[in-house]
C-alpha atoms as an extended CHARMM CRD file, in Angstrom:
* protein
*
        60  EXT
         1         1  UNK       CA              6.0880000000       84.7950000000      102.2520000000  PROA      1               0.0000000000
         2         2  UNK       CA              9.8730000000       84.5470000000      101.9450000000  PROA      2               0.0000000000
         3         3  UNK       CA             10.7320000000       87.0000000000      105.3290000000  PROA      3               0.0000000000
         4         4  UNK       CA             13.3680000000       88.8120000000      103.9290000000  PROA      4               0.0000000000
         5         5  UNK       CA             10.8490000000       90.0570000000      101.6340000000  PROA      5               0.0000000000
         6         6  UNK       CA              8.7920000000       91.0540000000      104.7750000000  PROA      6               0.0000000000
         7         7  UNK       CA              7.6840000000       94.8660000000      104.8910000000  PROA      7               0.0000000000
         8         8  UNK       CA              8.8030000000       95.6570000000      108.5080000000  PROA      8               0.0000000000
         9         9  UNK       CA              7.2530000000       98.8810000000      110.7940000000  PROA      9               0.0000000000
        10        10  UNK       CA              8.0440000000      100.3240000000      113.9450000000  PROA      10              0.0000000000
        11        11  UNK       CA              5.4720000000       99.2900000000      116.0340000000  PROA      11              0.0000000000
        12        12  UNK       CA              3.1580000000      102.3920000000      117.4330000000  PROA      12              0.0000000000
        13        13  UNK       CA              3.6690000000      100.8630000000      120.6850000000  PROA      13              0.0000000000
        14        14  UNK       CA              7.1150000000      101.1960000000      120.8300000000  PROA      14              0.0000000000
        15        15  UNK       CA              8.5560000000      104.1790000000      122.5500000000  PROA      15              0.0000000000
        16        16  UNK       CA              9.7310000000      107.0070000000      119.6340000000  PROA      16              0.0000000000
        17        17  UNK       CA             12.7130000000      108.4890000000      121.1480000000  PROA      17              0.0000000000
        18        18  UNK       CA             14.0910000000      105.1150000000      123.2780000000  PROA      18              0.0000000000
        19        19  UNK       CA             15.5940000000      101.7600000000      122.6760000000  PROA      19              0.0000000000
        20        20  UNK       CA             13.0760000000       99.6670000000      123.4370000000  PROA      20              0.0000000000
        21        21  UNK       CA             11.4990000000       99.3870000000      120.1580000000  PROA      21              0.0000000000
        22        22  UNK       CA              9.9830000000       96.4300000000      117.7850000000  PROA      22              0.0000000000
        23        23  UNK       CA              9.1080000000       95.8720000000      114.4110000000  PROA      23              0.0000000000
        24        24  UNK       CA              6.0890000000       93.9330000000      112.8710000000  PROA      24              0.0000000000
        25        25  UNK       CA              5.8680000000       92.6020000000      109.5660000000  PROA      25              0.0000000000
        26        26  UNK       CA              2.4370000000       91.5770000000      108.3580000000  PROA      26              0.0000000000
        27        27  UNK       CA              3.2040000000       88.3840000000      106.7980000000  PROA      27              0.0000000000
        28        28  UNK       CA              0.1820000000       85.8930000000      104.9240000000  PROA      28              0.0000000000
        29        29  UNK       CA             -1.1700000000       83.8200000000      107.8510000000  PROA      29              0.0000000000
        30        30  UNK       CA              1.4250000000       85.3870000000      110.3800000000  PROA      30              0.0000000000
        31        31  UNK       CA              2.6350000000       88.3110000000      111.8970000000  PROA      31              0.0000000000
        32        32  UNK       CA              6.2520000000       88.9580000000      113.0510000000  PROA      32              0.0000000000
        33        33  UNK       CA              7.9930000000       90.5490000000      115.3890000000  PROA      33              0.0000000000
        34        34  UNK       CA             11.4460000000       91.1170000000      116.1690000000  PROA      34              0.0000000000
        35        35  UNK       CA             13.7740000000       93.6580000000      118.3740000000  PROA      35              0.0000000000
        36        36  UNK       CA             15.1770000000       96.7750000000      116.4490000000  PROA      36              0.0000000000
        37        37  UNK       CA             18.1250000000       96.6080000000      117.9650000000  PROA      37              0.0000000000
        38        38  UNK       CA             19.1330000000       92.9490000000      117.4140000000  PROA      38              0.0000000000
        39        39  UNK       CA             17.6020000000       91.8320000000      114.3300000000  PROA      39              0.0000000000
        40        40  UNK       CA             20.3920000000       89.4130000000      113.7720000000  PROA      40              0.0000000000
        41        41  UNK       CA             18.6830000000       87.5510000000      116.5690000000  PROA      41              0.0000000000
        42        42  UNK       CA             15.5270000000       86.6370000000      114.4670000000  PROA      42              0.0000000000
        43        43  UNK       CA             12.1890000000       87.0360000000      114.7490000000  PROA      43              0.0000000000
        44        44  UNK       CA              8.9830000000       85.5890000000      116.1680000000  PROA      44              0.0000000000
        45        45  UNK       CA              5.6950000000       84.7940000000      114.2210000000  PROA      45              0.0000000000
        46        46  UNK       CA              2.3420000000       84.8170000000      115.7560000000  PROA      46              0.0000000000
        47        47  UNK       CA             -0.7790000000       84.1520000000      114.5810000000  PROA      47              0.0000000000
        48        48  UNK       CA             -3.1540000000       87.2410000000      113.2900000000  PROA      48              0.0000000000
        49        49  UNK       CA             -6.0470000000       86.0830000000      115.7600000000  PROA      49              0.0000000000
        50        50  UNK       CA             -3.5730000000       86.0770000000      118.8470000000  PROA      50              0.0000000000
        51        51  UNK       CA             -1.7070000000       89.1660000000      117.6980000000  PROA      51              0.0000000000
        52        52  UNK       CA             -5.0420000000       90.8990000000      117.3880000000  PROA      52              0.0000000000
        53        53  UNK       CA             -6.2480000000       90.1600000000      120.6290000000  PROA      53              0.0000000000
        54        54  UNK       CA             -2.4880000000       90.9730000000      122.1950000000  PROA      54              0.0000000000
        55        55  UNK       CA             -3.8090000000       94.5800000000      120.9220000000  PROA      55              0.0000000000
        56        56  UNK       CA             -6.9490000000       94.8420000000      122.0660000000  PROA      56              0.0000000000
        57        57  UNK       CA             -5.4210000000       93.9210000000      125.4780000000  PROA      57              0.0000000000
        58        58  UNK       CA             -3.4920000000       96.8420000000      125.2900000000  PROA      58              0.0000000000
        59        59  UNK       CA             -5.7400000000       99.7150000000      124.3050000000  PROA      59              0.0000000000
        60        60  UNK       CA             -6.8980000000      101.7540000000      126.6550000000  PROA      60              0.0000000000
């Protein structure tokens, strides 16, 4: 997928009334992430399975 086509979200984990805030973009094999506040700067891709278990790291 061709990112600039890339659906982007606010991640939930991201703090709703701050600036430190990401987006994710589901992408086909990947999923990226990138800082809403300097998009310019790019983006990083990880891998679904590793993204996933980022995630289940982090729930309570």
């Amino acid at each position: 997928m061709d990112i600039s086509a890339a659906r982007w979200r606010k991640s939930s984990y991201s703090n709703p009334d701050g600036p430190q805030c990401v987006e994710v973009a589901d992408l086909e094999a990947e999923v990226a992430v990138r800082d809403t506040q300097n998009r310019g700067l790019g983006h990083i891709d990880y891998p679904r399975t590793e993204w996933a278990a980022l995630l289940a790291a982090l729930r309570p």
